[in-house]
C-alpha positions as CSV (number, residue, x, y, z in Angstrom):
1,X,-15.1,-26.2,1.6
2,X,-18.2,-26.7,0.1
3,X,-21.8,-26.3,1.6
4,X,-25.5,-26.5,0.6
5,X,-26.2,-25.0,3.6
6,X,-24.6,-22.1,5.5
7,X,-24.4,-24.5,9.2
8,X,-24.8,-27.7,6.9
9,X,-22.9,-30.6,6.3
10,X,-19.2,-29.6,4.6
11,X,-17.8,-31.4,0.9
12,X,-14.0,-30.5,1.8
13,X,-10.3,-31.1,0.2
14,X,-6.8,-30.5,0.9
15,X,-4.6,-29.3,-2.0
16,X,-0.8,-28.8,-1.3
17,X,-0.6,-25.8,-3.9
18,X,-1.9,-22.7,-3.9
19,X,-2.7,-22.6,-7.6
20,X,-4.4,-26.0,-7.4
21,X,-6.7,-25.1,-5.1
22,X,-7.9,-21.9,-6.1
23,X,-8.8,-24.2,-9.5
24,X,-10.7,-26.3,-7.8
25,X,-12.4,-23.3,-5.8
26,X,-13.1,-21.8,-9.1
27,X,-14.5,-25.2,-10.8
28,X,-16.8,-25.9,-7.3
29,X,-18.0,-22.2,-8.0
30,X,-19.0,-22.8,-12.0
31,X,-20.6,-26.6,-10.9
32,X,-22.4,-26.0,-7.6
33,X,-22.7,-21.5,-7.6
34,X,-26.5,-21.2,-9.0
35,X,-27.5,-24.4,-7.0
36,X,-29.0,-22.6,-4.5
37,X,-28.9,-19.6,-3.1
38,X,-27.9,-21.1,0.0
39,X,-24.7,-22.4,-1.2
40,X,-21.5,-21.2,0.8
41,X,-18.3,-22.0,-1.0
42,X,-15.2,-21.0,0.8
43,X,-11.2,-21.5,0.0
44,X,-9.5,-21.7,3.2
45,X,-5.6,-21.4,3.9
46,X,-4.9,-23.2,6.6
47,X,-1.1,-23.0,8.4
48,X,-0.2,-24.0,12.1
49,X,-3.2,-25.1,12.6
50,X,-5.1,-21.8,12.1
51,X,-7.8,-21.3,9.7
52,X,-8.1,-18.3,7.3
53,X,-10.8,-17.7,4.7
54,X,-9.1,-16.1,1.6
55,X,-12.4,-16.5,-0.8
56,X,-15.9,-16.9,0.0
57,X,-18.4,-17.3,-2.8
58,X,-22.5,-16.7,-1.7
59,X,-26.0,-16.2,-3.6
60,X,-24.1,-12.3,-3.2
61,X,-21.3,-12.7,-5.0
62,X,-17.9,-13.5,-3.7
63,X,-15.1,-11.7,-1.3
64,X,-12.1,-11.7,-1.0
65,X,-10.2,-11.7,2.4
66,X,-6.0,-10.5,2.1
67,X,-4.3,-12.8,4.0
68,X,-3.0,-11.2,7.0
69,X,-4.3,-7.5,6.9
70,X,-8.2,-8.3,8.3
71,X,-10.0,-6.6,5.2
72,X,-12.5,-7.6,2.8
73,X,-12.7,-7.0,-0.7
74,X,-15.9,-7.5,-2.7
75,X,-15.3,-9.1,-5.9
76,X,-18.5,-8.7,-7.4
77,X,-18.8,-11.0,-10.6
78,X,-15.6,-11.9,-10.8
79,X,-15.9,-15.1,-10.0
């Protein structure tokens, strides 16, 4: 999910494999990353219809969220 604006519109897409999106998670953050630092770029796992945020990229850097244990880990620039 990509947005221009924390509460604004979305630019989404749905990737079967893992691998594939993280690429295109990584490629939204090298094109769209220094737009703005409003920009809010998130990779989202989604699985019985519940929604987790595994990578969120902001103006701050990115974090990381582990899938099932609650905790965030700052990334700093590895983006």
């Amino acid at each position: 999910m990509l947005q221009f604006e924390e509460s604004g519109p979305a630019v989404t897409g749905d990737w079967a494999s893992g691998a594939t999106a993280l690429r295109a998670y990584r490629a939204w953050v090298g094109l769209y990353g220094t737009a703005s630092p409003a920009v809010v770029i998130r990779l989202i796992e989604e699985v019985g219809g519940r929604r987790h945020v595994l990578r969120a990229w902001t103006a701050q850097g990115e974090v990381e969220t582990l899938p099932g244990h609650g905790g965030r880990k700052g990334l700093g620039s590895d983006r």
